[in-house]
N, C-alpha and C positions, 0 to 999 in steps of 0.2 A: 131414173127408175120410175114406173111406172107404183102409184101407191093403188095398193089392195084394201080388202076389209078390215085385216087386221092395224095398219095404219091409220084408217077414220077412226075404230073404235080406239083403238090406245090413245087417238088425240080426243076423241069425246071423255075420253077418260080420266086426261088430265083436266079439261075445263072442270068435269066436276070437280075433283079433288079443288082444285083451286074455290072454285065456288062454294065447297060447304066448308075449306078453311078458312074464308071471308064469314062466314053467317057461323063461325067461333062453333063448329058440331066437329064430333071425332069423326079421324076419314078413315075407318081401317075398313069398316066393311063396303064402301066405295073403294078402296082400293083392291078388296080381295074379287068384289065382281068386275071389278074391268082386268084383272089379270084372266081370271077364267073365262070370258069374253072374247081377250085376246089369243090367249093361248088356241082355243077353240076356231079362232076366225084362221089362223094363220095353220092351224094343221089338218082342221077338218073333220078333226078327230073329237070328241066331246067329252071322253077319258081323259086325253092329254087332257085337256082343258083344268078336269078335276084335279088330275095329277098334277097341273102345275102352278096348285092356289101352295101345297107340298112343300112344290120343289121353291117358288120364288123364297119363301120363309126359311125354307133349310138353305137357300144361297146366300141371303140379307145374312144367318146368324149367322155360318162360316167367315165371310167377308165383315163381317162385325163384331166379333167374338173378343178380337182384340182391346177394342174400347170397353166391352163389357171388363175383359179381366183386368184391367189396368185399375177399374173402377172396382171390383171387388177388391183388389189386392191393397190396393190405396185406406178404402175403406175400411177395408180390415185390421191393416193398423191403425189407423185412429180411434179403431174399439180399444187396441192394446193398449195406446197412448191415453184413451180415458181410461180404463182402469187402473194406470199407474197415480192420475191426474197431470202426467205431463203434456196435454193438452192444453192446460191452461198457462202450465208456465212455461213453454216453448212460446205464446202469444206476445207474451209479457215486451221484450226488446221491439215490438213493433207499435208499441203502442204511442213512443214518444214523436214518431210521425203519423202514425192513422189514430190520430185522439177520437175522429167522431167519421159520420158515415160521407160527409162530403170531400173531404181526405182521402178517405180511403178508396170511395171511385176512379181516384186519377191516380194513387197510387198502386193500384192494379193494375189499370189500364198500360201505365209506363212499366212496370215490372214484365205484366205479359209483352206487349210489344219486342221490345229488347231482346227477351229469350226466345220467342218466334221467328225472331229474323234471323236468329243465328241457328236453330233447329228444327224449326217449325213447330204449330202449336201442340202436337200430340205428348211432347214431351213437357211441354208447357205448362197445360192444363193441370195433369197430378201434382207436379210441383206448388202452382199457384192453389191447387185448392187442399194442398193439404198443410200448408203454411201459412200462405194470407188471408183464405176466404173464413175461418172461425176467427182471427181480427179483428178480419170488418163488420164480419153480424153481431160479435160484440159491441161494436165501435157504432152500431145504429144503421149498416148498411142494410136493406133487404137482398133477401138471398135472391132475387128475378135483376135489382142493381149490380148484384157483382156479378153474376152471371153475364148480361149484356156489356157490362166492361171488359170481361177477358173474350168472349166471344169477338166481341167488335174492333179490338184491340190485336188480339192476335189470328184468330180464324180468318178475319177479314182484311185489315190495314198491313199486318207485316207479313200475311200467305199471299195476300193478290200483290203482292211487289217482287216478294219473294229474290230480293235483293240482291243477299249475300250469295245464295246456295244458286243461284239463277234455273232454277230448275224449266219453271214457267214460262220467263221470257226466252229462254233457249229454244223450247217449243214452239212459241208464237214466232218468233224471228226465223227458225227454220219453214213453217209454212209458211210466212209472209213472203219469204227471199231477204230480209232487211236484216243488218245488224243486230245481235242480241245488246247489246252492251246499249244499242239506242233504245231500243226496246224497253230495258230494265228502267232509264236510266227517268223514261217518261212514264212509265209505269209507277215508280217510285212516288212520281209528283202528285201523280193520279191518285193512290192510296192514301196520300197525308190528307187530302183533299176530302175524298170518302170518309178517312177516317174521323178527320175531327170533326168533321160535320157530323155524322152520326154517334160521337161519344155527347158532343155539347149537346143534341137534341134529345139522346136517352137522357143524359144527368137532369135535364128541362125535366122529362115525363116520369124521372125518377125522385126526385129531390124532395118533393111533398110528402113520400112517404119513408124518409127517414127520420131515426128518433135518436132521441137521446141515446147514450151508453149503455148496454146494459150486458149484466151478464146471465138473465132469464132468458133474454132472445139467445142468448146463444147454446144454452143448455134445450131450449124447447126446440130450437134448430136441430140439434144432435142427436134429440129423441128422447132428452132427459136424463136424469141420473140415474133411475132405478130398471134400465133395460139390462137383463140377465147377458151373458155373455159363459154362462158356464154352470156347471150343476152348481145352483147353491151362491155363487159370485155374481157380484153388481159391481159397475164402474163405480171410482168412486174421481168425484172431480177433487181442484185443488182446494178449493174453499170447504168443503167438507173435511178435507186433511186438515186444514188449518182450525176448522169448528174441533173436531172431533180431538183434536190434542189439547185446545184450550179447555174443552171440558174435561177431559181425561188429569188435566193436571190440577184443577180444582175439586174434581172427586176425590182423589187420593189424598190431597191435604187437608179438605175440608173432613171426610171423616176420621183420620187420624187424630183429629186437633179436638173434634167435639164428641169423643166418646165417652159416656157416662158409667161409672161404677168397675170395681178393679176389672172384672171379668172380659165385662161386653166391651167397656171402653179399651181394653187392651187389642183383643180381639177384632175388634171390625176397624179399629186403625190400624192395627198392623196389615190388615190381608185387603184392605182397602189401600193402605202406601204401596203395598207392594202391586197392588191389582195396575194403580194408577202409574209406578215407574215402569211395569212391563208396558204398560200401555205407552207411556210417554216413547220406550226405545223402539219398538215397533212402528210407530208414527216417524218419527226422526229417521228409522230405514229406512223407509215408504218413501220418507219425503228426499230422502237423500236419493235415488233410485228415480225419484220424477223430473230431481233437477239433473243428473246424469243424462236421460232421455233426452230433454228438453233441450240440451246443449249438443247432442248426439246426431238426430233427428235433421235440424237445420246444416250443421257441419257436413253430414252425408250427404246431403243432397247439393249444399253449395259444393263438397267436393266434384260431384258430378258431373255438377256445369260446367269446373275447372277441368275435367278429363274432356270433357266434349267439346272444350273452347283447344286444349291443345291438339286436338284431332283435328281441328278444323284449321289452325293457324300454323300448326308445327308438324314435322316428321317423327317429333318421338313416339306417339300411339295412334291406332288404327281411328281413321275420325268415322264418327259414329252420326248416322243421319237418318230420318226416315223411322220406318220398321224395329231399328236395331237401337235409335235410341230409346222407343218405346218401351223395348225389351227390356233393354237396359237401367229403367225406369222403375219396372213391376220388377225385375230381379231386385232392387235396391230393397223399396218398399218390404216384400219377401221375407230377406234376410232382418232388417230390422224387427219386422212382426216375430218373428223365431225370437229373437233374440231382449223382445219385450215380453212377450208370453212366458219365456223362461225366468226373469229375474222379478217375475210377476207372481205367480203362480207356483214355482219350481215344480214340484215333482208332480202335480196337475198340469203342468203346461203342455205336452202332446195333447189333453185332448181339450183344453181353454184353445189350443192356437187354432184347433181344425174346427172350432165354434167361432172362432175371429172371420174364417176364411169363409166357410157355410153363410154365417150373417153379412158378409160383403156378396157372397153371390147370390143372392136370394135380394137382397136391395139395390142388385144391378137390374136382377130381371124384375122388380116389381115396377120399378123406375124406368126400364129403356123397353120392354120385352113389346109391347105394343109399337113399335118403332119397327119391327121385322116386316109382318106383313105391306105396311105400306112401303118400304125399302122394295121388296121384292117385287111390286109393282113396277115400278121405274130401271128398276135393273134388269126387267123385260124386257125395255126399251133399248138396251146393250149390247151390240152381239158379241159383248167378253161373257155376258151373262146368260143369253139369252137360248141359246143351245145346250146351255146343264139345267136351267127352269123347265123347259119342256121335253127334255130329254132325247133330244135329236140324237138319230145317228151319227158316231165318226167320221168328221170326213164332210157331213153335210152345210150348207149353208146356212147359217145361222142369220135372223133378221135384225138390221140395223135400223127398227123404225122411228126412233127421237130423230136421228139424220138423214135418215132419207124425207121426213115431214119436213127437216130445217131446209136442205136441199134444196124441192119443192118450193117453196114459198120466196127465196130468193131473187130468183127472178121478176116479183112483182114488186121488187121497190126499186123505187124512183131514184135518179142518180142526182141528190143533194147532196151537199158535204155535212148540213145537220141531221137531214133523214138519214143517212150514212151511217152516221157518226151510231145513231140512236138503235137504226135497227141492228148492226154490229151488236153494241148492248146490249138489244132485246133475244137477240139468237144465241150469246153467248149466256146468258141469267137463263134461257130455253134451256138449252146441254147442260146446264149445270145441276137441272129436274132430276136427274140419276142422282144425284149426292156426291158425283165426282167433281173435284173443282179441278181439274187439270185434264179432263177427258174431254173436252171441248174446244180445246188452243188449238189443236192442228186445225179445225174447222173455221173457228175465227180467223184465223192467220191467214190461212186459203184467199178465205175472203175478205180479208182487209188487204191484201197483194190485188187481190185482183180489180177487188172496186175503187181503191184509192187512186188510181192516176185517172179513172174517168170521171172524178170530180174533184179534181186537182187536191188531196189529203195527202200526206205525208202514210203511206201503209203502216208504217211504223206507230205511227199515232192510232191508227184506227185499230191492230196489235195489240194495242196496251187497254186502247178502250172496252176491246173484248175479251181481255184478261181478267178486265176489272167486273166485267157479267159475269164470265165463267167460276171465278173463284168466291166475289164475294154471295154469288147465289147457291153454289155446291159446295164452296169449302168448310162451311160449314157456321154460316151466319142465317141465311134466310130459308133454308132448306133444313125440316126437322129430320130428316131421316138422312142426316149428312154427319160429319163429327161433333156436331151440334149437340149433338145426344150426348159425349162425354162431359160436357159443361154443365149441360143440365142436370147429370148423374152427380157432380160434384158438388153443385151447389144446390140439390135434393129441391130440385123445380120440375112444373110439367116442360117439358121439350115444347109442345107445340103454342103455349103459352107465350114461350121465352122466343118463339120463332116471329108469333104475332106483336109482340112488344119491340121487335129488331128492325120488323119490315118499313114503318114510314119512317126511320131515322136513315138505315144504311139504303133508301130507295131515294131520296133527296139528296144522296150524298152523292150518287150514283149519275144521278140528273145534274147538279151542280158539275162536275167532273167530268161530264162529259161536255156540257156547253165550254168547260173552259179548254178543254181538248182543242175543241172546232175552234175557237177563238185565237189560241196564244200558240199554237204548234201548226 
């Protein structure tokens, strides 16, 4: 296909993005001028154009909505869960292996991995961050460390192998022509390879700035103790339960003991005993009602895993993958937020719970909402996308300009098995620009089929290698406006932050991984 204007500009478009996210500047409003740029080039129109700086951001929010709500809903119980204080002691049983922050990075890391490979990371992510990540930033991790642990760990090492569920190599292996199962099985080797080379070289660029234990980081991490959550109500954590009874119980006895004279000394120890035993049972419900939770909370969720492991291995219930366990994720959350808000709160709980959910979605959008317009950008680039941004007629052709530019450019490399190997790589981490990590495999595969037997490669190998561009640049490691953004929503980092601290660990991993493609396969 011959490329047009709209082609030059969307690829001038991306250099810059690329270029002002090297020189560390926000790209939203480079991304919203090379949309209407684009739009404008390819319809001629200069409305559309306007129209579709609009439409890309109402496309990005539709197609991302899902990670926002997961992240509200998530987050909204952990309001519930701090105002019970079973936040702190649902942490408590993890602490005899994440004692401190260096610990706890690889015990992320291994936790996420695991449950990636068997569900992928979206169901992951909620789980690890509403269970292990207040852990670890007690335990002295920074919140931008555990973040590139579960990112790197599961977005990137168990989605680009994508092992069990073989979604990935399915795709690379049908447009290659070669076996999946081969596909997988190098893909596999490919990922450990990536992976651990970019967890050792984040834990490298992380480790100087872990600290000691503490339970200040973790409280100034959550936004503190005294954020309202209701007319009138403030969370209360668990150390505060436990302050606030030891004082309650020396107020009550200390003035009953030292009242002076028949009247007053009667008087203010009696209504001071009794002020202090209401208070003592009140605290003792509280506290009984936290550890409940706290034992609640981890249970539901491990049952979860066990419904989604029999889904996956067994015939007795429907296995649950994708979308649906996502779903199925924010339903749990949900139901537990009901059900904390009410033994919270009681007959204020209707509208504590709808102050839980309000404050998760107002911290989804403060947190990811700048992630739309540049999403919308690149999913220009789409033509699943690219005809409801500009609002093409039914029916009409919509522009597939990331690959008709990968297309293009094709033809001009050289038939090496390293250059091969590499630009494979560099086309597949190109397509994965949109934030799709698996909208790129049929392209790779194409072309790893068809270049590999003229420089004697295994296609199969060159498959997995552009497996390894396609997912770990769109699935959601090097790419901010990819599910990237749910990591970073969880561990309350900037996204594009957490993208530039990602890129020379999992880009070395990337390069190592491929040289040993070309070598041993």
């Amino acid at each position: 296909m011959e490329l047009g204007a709209a082609h030059w500009i969307y690829l001038a478009g991306i250099v810059v993005i690329i270029v002002v996210m090297i020189m560390r500047k926000n790209i939203v409003v480079p991304a919203v001028a090379a949309t209407f740029f684009t739009a404008w080039a390819f319809t001629g129109n200069i409305v559309t154009g306007l129209q579709s700086i609009f439409g890309a951001s109402l496309t990005a929010a539709a197609e991302l909505f899902n990670i926002f709500l997961i992240i509200a809903l998530v987050t909204a119980l952990l309001g519930a869960l701090k105002a019970l204080g079973a936040d702190q002691r649902m942490i408590e049983p993890f602490r005899m292996v994440m004692r401190d922050g260096h610990t706890s990075y690889w015990v992320i890391a291994g936790v996420t991995y695991v449950i990636s490979l068997f569900f992928w990371p979206t169901p992951a992510v909620p789980l690890i961050g509403a269970i292990l990540l207040p852990v670890a930033i007690r335990a002295g991790l920074p919140p931008l460390g555990a973040a590139l642990s579960i990112a790197i760990a599961g977005q990137g090492m168990a989605l680009s192998s994508d092992y069990v569920m073989q979604v990935a190599p399915g795709l690379s292996a049908k447009a290659a022509g070669v076996s999946a199962g081969v596909v997988a099985d190098r893909a596999m080797v490919l990922s450990l390879v990536v992976g651990v080379i970019a967890l050792v070289l984040a834990y490298v660029t992380t480790r100087k700035t872990i600290t000691a234990p503490s339970l200040e980081r973790l409280l100034a991490w959550e936004g503190g103790p005294a954020v309202p959550v209701g007319a009138g109500v403030a969370p209360v954590p668990a150390a505060s339960v436990a302050s606030a009874s030891v004082a309650s119980t020396s107020g009550g006895t200390g003035s009953g003991g030292t009242g002076s004279g028949a009247g007053n000394g009667t008087g203010s120890g009696v209504g001071s005993g009794v002020g202090g035993v209401a208070g003592n049972a009140g605290n003792a419900a509280l506290a009984g009602r936290s550890r409940a939770f706290a034992i609640l909370v981890p249970l539901a969720f491990a049952a979860l895993v066990a419904y989604m492991l029999l889904g996956k291995f067994t015939d007795l219930v429907p296995e649950t993958i994708g979308g649906q366990a996502a779903a199925l994720v924010g339903g749990v959350a949900a139901v537990l937020l009901l059900f904390a808000a009410a033994v919270t709160d009681g007959k204020r709980s209707l509208e504590t719970c709808a102050d839980h959910v309000v404050d998760g979605l107002v911290f989804a959008v403060k947190a990811m909402g700048v992630v739309l317009p540049i999403a919308g950008f690149f999913f220009i680039g789409s033509e699943n996308f690219a005809g409801r941004i500009m609002g093409l007629a039914e029916g009409a052709k919509a522009p597939n300009l990331l690959f008709d530019l990968v297309n293009a450019a094709q033809g001009g490399i050289p038939k090496n098995s390293f250059v091969i190997a590499f630009a494979i790589l560099a086309i597949g981490m190109i397509t994965g620009l949109d934030g799709s990590g698996f909208a790129g495999l049929p392209l790779t595969g194409s072309l790893s089929g068809a270049l590999g037997p003229t420089t004697g490669m295994d296609p199969a190998t060159l498959a997995a290698v552009g497996q390894m561009g396609c997912v770990w640049s769109g699935g959601g490691v090097l790419i901010a406006w990819s599910s990237l953004i749910a990591v970073a929503g969880f561990a309350r980092v900037p996204v594009l932050d957490l993208a530039r601290k990602a890129f020379f660990p999992v880009v070395a991993g990337l390069v190592a991984a491929t040289l040993l493609a070309v070598i041993i396969f």
